[in-house]
C-alpha positions in Angstrom: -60.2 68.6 -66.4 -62.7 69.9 -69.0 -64.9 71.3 -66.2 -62.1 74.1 -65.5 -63.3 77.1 -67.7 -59.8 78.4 -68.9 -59.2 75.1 -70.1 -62.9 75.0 -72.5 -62.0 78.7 -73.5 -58.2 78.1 -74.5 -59.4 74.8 -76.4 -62.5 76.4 -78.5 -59.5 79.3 -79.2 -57.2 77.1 -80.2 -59.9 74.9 -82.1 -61.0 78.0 -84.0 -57.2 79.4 -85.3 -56.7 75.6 -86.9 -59.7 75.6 -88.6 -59.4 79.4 -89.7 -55.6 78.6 -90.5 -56.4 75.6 -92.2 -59.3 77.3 -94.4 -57.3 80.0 -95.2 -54.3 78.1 -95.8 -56.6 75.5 -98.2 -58.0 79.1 -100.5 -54.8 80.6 -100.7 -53.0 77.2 -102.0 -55.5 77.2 -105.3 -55.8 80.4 -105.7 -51.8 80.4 -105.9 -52.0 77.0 -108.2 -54.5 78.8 -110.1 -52.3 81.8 -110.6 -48.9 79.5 -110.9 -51.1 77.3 -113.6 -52.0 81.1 -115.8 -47.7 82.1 -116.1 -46.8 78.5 -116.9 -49.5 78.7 -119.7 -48.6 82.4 -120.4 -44.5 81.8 -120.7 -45.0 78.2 -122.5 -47.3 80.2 -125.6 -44.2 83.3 -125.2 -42.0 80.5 -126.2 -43.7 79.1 -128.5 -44.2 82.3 -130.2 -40.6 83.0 -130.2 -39.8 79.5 -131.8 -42.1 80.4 -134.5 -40.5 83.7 -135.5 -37.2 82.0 -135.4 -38.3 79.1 -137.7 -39.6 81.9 -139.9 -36.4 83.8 -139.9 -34.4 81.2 -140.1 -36.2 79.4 -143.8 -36.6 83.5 -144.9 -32.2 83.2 -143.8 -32.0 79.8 -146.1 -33.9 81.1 -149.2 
């Protein structure tokens, strides 16, 4: 079985697109957690900002 040559050539192919799938799949997951990670950040200080210039309004409101 492993002495026919299709078979050697369609395993190192198919081999070959795992791993290249799999590296590219394992790059593009953290670079998309990395980029996921930098709008949670970037919303979560927008809100916070928000919250702060309604507390502000809101004592400037009671005085």
């Amino acid at each position: 079985m492993f002495k026919k040559i299709g078979f050697k050539l369609s395993f190192a192919v198919s081999v070959a697109t795992i791993l290249i799938i799999g590296i590219y799949a394992y790059i593009n997951i953290h670079s998309q957690t990395d980029v996921l990670l930098d709008e949670v950040e970037r919303h979560s200080n927008q809100l916070s900002e928000r919250n702060r210039h309604q507390q502000h309004s809101l004592r400037d409101a009671l005085k």
